[in-house]
FIROTI-839235 format. One line per field, with one value per residue (C-alpha): x, y, z; residue number from 1; chain; residue in three letters. Coordinates in nm, 2 decimals. Example, Ala and Ser with C-alpha at 12.3 -4.5 7.8 and 13.67 -1.06 7.14 Angstrom:
% residues 2
c1 = [1.23;1.37]
c2 = [-0.45;-0.11]
c3 = [0.78;0.71]
seq = [1;2]
mol = [A;A]
type = [ALA;SER]
***
This chain:
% residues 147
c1 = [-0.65;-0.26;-0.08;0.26;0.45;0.81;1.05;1.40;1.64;1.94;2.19;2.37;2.53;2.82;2.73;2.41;2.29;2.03;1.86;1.65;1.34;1.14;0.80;0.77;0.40;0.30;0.41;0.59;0.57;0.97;1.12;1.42;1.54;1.82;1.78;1.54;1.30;1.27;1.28;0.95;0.78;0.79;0.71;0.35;0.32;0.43;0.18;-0.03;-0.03;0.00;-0.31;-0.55;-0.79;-0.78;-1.08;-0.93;-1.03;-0.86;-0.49;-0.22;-0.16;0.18;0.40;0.59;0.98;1.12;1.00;1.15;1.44;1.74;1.96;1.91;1.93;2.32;2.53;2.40;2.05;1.84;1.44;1.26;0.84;0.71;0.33;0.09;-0.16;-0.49;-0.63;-0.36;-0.27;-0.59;-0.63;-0.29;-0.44;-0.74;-0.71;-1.01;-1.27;-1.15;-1.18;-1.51;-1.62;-1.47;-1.68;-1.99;-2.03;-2.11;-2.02;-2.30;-2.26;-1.92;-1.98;-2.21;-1.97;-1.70;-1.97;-1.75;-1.91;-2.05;-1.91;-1.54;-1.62;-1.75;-1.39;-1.20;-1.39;-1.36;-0.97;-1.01;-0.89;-0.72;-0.66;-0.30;-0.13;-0.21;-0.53;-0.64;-0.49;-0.73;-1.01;-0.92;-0.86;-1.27;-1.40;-1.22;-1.32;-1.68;-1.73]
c2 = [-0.69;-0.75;-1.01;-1.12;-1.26;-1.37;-1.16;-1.27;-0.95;-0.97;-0.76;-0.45;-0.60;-0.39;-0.05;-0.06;0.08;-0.07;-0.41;-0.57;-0.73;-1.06;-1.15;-1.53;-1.57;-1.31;-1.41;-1.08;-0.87;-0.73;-0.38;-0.26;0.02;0.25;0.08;-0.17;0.08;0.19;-0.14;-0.23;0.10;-0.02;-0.35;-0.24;-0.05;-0.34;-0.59;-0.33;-0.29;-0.64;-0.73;-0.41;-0.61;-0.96;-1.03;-1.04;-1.40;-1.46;-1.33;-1.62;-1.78;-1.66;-1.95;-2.04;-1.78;-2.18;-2.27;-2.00;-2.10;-1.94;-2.14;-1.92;-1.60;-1.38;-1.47;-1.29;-1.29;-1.38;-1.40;-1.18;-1.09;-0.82;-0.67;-0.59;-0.39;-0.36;-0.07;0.16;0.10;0.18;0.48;0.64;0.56;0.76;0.95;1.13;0.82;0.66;0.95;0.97;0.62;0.58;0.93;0.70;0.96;0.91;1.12;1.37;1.42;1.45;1.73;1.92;1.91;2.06;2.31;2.15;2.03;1.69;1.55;1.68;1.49;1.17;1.25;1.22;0.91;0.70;0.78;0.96;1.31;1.39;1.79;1.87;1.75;2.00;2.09;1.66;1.68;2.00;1.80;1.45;1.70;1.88;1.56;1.39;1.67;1.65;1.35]
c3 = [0.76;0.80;0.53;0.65;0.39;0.34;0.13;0.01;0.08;-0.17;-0.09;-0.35;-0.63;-0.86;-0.87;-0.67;-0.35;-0.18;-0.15;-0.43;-0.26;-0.39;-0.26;-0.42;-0.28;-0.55;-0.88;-1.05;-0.72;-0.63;-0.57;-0.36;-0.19;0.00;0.32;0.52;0.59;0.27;0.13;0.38;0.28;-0.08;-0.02;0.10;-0.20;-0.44;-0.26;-0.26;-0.64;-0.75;-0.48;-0.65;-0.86;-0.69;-0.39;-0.09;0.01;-0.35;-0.24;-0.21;0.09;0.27;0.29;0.58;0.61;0.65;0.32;0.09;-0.16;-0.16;-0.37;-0.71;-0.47;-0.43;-0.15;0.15;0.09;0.31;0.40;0.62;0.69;0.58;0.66;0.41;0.58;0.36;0.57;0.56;0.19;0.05;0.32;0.18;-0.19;-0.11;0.21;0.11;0.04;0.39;0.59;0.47;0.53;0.88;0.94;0.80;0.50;0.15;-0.13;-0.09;0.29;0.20;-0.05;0.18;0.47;0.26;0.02;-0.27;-0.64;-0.60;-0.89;-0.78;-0.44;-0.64;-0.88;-0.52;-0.38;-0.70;-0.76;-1.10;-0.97;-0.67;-0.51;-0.40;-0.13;0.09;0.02;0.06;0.44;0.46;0.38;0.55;0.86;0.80;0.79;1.06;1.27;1.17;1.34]
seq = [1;2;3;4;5;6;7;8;9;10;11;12;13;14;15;16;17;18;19;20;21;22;23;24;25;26;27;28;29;30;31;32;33;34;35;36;37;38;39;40;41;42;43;44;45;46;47;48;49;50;51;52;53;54;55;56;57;58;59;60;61;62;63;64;65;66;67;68;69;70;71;72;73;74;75;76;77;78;79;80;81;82;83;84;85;86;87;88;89;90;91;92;93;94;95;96;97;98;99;100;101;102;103;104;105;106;107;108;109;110;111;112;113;114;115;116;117;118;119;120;121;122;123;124;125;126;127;128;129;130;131;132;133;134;135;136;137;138;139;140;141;142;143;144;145;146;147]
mol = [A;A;A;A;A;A;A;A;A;A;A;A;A;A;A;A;A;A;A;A;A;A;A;A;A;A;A;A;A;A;A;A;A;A;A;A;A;A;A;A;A;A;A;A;A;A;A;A;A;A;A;A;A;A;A;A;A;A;A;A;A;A;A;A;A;A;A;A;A;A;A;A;A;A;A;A;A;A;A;A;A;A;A;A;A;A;A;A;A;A;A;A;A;A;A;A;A;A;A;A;A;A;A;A;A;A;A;A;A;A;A;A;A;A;A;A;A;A;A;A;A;A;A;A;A;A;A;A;A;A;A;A;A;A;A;A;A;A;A;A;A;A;A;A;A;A;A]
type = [UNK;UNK;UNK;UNK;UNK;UNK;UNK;UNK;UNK;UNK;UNK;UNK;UNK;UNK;UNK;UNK;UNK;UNK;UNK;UNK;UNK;UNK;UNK;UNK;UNK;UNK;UNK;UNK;UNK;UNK;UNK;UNK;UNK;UNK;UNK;UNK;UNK;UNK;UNK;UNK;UNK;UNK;UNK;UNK;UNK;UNK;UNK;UNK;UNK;UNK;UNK;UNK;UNK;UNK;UNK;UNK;UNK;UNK;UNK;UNK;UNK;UNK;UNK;UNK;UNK;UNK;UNK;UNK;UNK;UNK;UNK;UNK;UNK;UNK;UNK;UNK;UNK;UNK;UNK;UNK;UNK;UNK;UNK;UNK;UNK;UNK;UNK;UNK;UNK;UNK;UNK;UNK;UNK;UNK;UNK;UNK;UNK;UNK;UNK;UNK;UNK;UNK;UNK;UNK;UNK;UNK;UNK;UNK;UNK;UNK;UNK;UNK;UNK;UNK;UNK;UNK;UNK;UNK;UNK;UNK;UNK;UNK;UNK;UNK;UNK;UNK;UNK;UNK;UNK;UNK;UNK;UNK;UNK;UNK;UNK;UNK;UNK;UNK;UNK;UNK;UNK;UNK;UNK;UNK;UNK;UNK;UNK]
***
């Protein structure tokens, strides 16, 4: 599921590069970055993070961009959408664990398919360990093709 919500953009200050980005739908939820992609990127991630424990039919309502307040904001700042997609934040949080379900595996199938421990396939699904980088886009890629 996709979340648009409104984020105030305030441009560099002194000494700073970047932009300082403000979601005011989530209470707490703000990061920046170099540039507006980057900014964007880490907006998913900071939704993403403040969004982790709450239900989904629990997150705040996105409010209308015509709405937000910009008279305690810098000169210059101004409000823009950005999309929190649920799907592909938790897939790039646990590439492993989605490949798996979208293949319709569980942690045992998983295990066989890859003749790895179970419990180090169970360590993968549930977030408590993870393998390096390169070796996890091994086994998204074996399990993607095992379908």
């Amino acid at each position: 599921m996709k979340y648009y919500y409104p984020a105030i953009f305030c441009p560099p200050g002194n000494n700073i590069k970047g932009y300082e980005l403000i979601i005011p739908d989530i209470p707490g939820c703000f990061t920046c970055g170099d540039d507006m992609d980057e900014c964007h990127w880490m907006a998913q991630d900071a939704i993403g993070l403040m969004l982790d424990d709450i239900d989904e039919k629990d997150y705040p309502v996105p409010s209308n961009v015509a709405d937000v307040d910009l008279s305690d904001c810098p000169e210059g700042s101004f409000v823009s959408l950005v999309c929190f997609d649920k799907e592909k934040y938790e897939a790039d949080k646990n590439p492993i664990k989605t490949a798996g379900k979208r293949a319709g595996f569980n942690i045992k199938q998983t295990a066989e398919l890859l003749g790895a421990p179970y419990r180090t396939v169970q360590n993968w699904f549930n977030g408590t360990s993870r393998p390096l980088p390169w070796v996890e886009r091994l086994v998204v890629e074996k399990i993607q093709n095992a379908v």
